[in-house]
TIVO-204516 format. One record per residue (C-alpha): residue in three letters; x, y, z. Coordinates in steps of 0.25 Angstrom, whole numbers, plus 5000, padded with zeros to 4 digits. Example, Ala and Ser with C-alpha at 12.3 -4.5 7.8 and 13.67 -1.06 7.14 Angstrom:
ala504949825031ser505549965029
This chain:
unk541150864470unk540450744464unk540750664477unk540050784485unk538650754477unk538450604478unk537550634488unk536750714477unk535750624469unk534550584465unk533950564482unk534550684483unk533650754472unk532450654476unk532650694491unk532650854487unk531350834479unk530550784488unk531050874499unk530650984489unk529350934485unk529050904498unk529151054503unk528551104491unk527251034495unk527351054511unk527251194507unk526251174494unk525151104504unk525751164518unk526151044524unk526851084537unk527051004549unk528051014564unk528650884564unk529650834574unk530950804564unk531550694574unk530750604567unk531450634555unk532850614562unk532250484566unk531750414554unk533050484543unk534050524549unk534550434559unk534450314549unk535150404539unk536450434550unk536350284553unk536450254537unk537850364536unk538350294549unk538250154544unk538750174529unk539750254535unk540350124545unk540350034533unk541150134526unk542050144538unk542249984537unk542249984524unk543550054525unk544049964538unk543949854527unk544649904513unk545749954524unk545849794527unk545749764513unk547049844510unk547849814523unk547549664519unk547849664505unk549049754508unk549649624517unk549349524511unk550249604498unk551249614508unk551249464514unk551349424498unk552449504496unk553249464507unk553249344503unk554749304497unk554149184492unk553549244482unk554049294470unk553749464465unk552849424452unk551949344463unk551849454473unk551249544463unk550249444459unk549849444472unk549749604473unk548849594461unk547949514468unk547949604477unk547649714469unk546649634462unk545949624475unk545949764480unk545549794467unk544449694466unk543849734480unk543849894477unk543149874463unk542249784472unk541849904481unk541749994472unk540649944461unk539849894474unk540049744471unk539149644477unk539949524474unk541449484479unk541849364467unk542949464461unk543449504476unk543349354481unk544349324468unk545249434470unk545449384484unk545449224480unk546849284471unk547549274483unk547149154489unk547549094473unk548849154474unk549149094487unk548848964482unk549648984470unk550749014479unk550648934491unk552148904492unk552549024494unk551549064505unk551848964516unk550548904526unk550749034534unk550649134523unk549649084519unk548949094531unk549349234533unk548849274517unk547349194518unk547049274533unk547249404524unk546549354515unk545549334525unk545549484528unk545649524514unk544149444513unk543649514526unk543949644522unk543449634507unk542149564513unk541949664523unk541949794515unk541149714503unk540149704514unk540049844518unk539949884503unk538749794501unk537949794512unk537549944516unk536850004525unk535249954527unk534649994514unk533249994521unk533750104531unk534350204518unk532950164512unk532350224524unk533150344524unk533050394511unk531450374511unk531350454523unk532350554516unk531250554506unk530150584514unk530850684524unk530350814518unk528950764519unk529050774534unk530250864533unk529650984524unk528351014532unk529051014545unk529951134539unk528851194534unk528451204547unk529551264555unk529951354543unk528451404541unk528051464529unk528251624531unk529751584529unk530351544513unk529951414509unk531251404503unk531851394518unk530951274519unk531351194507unk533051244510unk532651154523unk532151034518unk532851024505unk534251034513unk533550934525unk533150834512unk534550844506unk535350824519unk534650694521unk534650644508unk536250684506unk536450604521unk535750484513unk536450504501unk537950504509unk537450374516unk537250314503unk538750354496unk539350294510unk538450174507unk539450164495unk540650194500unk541550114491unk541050184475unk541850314476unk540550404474unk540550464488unk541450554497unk541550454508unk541850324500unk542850234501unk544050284494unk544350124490unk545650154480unk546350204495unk546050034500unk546649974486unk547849884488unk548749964478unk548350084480
């Protein structure tokens, strides 16, 4: 139940306020007014589809990535492990480093980290552990082990990328302002179709569910922005991409 009212906070409450306030005094000074609404359709709500359109892509390959992530890790257990060269108490090192690194890069995306220093270390653990063990892992292994490990980094960077560069910050900016200012050109316009020989309460139902629609579309826009902290119905579930899960 809790996840079903993320989208309930303090805009939300803001958002309502205003819409009420607003209506109050449209009625209180009888301010009416027949506006065409395209406008309104205009300037909020197509930036607002194109904001859920976009977070919702980078989710999409935000999954693309972590699916790569595991699939690589995942080979390169099994290229270790087939490896007759070396011995049982070494291939389970080399699964704790991979471990390590799964581990590493889901605690990354969940606190929302900038920096990549304990990620690049993780990842380095391999690169050591072949040099510590070169004999056993002829020219070609070799080979084979860094062009993973060249897809291992690819993957990491990519979805590090997605998670911390998000969709224009001006153009949410812009949307929530004009979610802000919507009953003002909103409310008179209802008063007007509505009139005033019916309830009043007809008139604030219609504005107060208009405002709350709009700032709930913001508000899901935002928990996809974060699609990797667990707080939202549509996030990433990341235990499903671990290597030992």
């Amino acid at each position: 139940m809790q996840q079903y009212l993320v989208i309930i906070n303090q805009r939300t409450f803001i958002a309502l306020f205003t819409a009420l306030v607003t209506t109050y005094m449209c009625f209180r000074f009888d301010v009416h007014f027949d506006i065409d609404l395209t406008l309104i359709s205009i300037a909020m709500i197509f930036p607002l589809v194109f904001t859920i359109r976009g977070s919702f892509r980078r989710r999409e390959k935000a999954l693309e990535h972590l699916s790569e992530f595991r699939s690589t890790l995942k080979t390169l257990y099994y290229f270790f492990t087939s490896n007759n060269l070396l011995t049982g108490e070494e291939q389970e090192q080399v699964k704790g480093v991979l471990v390590n690194i799964s581990n590493t890069v889901m605690t990354h995306l969940r606190t929302n980290e900038v920096k990549t220093d304990n990620i690049d270390r993780s990842i380095h653990e391999v690169y050591s552990f072949v040099d510590q063990h070169i004999e056993a892992l002829s020219g070609k292994r070799k080979e084979k082990i860094f062009r993973f490990l060249k897809d291992l980094h690819e993957s990491v960077e990519n979805v590090h990328a997605i998670n911390i560069h998000r969709t224009p910050i001006s153009l949410k900016a812009y949307c929530l302002i004009f979610i802000y200012i919507f009953p003002l050109i909103y409310a008179p316009s209802i008063i007007n179709s509505v009139g005033y020989d019916h309830s009043h309460w007809i008139t604030y139902a219609i504005v107060l569910t208009s405002q709350f629609i709009l700032i709930a579309l913001y508000n899901i826009q935002n928990q996809l922005e974060y699609p990797f902290d667990d707080k939202g119905l549509d996030d990433i579930k990341l235990d499903n991409f671990r290597f030992d899960r």
